[in-house]
C-alpha positions as CSV (number, residue, x, y, z in Angstrom):
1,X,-14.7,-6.1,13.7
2,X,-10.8,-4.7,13.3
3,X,-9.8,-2.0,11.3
4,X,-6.2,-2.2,10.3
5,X,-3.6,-0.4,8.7
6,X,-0.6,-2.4,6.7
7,X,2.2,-0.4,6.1
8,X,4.2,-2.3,3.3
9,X,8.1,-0.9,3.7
10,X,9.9,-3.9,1.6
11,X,10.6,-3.8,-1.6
12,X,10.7,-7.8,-1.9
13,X,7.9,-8.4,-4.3
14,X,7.4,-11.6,-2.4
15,X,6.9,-10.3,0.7
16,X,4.3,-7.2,-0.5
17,X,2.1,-10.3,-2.3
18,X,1.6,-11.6,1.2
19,X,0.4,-8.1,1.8
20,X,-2.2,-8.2,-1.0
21,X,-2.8,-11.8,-0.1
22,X,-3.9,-10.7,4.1
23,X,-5.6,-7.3,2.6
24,X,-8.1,-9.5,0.7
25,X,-8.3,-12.1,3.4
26,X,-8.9,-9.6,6.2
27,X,-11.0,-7.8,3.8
28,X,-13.2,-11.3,3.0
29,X,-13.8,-11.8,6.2
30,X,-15.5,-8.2,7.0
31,X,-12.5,-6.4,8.3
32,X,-11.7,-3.0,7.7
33,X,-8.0,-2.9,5.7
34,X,-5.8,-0.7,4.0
35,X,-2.5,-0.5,2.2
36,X,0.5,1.8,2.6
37,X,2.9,1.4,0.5
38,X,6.2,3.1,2.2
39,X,9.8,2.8,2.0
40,X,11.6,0.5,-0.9
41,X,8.0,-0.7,-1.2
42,X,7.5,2.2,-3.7
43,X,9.7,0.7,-6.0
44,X,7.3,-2.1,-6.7
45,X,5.0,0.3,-8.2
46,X,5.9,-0.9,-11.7
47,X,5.3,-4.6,-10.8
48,X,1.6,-3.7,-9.8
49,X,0.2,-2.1,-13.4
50,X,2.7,-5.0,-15.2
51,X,0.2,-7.2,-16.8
52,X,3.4,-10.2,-16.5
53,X,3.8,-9.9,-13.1
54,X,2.5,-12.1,-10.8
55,X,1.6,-9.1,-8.1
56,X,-0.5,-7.6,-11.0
57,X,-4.0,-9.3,-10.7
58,X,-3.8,-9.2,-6.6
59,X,-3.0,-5.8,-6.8
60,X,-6.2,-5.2,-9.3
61,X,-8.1,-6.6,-7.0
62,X,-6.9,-5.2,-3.8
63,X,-7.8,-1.6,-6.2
64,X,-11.2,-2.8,-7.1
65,X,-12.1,-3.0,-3.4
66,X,-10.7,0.2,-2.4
67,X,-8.1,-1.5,-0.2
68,X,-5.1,0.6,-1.3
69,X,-4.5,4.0,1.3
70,X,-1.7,5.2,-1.2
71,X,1.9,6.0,-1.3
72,X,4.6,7.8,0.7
73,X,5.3,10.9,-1.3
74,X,9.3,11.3,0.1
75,X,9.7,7.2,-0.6
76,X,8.4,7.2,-4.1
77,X,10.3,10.3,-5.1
78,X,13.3,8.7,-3.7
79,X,12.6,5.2,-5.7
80,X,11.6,6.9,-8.8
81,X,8.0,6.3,-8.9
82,X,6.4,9.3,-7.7
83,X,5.3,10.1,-11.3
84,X,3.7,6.9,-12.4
85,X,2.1,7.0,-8.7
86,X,0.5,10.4,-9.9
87,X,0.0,9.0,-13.2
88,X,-2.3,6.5,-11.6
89,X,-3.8,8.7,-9.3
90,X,-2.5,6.9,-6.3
91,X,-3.2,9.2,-3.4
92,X,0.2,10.3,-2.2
93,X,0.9,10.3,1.5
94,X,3.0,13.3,2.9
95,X,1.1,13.9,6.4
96,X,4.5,13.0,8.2
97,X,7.2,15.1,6.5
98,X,6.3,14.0,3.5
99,X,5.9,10.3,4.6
100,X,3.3,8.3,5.3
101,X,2.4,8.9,9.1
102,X,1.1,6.2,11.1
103,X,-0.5,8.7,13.8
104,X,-3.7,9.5,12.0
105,X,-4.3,5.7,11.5
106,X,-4.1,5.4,15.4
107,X,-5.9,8.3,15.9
108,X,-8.8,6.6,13.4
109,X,-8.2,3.5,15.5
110,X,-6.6,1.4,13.0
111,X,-4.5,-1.2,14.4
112,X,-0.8,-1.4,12.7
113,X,0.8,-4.1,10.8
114,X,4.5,-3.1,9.1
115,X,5.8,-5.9,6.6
C-alpha cells in the first residue's frame, strides 16, 4: 500500500472537508495518510475545534486516527492561529524556512497531493 502526504493550502472550508473526507477514505482502506495544513489553510483552524461547524467532527476523527502531520509555523503566524495551533498541541511545521517542506515526505516516500 501508498503512503501519502496531503498538503491542504486553501482556506475554502469546502475544499479542506474533501481533504478530511480522502484522509479517512485512504486511511479506511489501509493507506498510509497524513494532513498538512499550509497556507490560508491555517486560517480554518478555528472551524476545526468549533463544535457548529460542519468540519468539526471529520476533523475529530481525522485526530483520533493520528492522521493530522501539523501546521506550517510561517502560515499560521501569518493567519493568526499560531497560538491556538500551540494551544492544541498541533505539531508545528518549520523544516522549510519555517514552512512546511515537502522534501522530507519524498525522502520518507510519501507521495504528494496539494488541495
Amino acid at each position: 500500500m501508498g503512503k501519502y502526504a496531503l498538503f491542504a493550502f486553501r482556506g475554502d472550508p469546502m475544499c479542506f472537508i474533501h481533504v478530511l473526507l480522502n484522509a479517512l477514505d485512504m486511511h479506511n482502506k489501509g493507506l498510509e495518510v497524513k494532513i498538512v495544513l499550509e497556507g490560508e489553510a491555517t486560517k480554518l483552524i478555528p472551524l476545526l475545534y468549533d463544535e457548529t461547524s460542519a468540519l468539526y467532527y471529520l476533523y475529530q476523527n481525522t485526530l483520533e486516527k493520528g492522521l493530522i502531520e501539523g501546521v506550517c509555523k510561517a502560515c499560521s503566524q501569518k493567519m493568526g492561529t499560531y497560538e491556538l495551533a500551540l494551544e492544541k498541541e498541533l505539531k508545528m511545521l518549520d523544516d522549510m524556512a519555517n514552512h512546511a517542506g515537502m522534501g522530507r515526505f519524498l525522502k520518507e516516500g510519501y507521495s504528494i497531493i496539494t488541495f
